[in-house]
C-alpha positions in Angstrom: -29.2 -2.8 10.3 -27.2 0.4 9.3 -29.5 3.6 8.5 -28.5 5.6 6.0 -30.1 8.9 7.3 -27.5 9.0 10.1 -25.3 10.2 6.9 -27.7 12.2 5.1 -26.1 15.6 4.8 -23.3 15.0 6.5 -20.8 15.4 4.2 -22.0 19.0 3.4 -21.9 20.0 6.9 -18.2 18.9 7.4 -16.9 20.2 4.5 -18.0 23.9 4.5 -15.4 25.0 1.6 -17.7 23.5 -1.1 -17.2 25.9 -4.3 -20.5 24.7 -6.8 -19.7 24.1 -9.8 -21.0 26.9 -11.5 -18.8 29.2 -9.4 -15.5 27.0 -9.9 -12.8 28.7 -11.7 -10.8 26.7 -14.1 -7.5 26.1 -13.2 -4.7 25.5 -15.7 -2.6 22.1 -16.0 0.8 22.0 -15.1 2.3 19.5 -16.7 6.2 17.8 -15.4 7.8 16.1 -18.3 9.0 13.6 -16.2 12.2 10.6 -17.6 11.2 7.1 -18.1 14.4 5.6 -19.6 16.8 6.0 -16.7 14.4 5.9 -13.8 12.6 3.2 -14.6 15.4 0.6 -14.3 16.4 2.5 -11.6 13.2 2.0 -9.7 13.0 -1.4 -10.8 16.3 -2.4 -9.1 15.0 -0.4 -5.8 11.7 -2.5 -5.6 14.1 -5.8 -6.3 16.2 -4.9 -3.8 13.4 -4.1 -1.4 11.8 -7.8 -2.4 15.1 -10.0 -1.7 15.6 -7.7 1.8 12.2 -8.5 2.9 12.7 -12.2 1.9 16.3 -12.2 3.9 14.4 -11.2 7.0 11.4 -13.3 6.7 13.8 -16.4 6.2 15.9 -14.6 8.8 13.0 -15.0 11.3 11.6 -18.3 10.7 15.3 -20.4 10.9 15.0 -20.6 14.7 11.8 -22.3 14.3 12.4 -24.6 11.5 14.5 -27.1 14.4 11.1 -27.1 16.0 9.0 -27.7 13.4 11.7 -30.8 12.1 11.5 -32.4 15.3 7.6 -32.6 15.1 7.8 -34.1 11.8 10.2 -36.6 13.2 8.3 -36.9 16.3 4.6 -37.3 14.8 5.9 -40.3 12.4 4.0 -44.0 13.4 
């Protein structure tokens, strides 16, 4: 069984940089306007790209064993 007292202050001890919260200064927002139009087709055709690649090598690495596999089938038939 795991005892939870092993943790039990740990994370204060490791992280010694704590700031409360009463002491915490706010910090601004900086806010990127950032293009959705243009990008997003863009980023769309990356991650299709990326899909049919991976599919071309996982096909890619499986053709020498589909012989194998074939003559199993043929082999295992009564």
């Amino acid at each position: 069984m795991f005892s939870y007292k092993w943790l039990e202050g740990k994370h204060s001890k490791a992280n010694l940089e704590v700031i409360p919260d009463i002491e915490a200064q706010p910090v601004d927002a900086l806010l990127i306007p950032v293009g959705t139009e243009i990008d997003t087709l863009g980023q769309l055709s990356t991650i299709e790209q990326r899909m049919l690649q991976h599919l071309d090598v996982e096909i890619a690495s499986q053709e020498h064993i589909i012989p194998q596999l074939q003559a199993n089938i043929h082999g295992a038939k009564p």
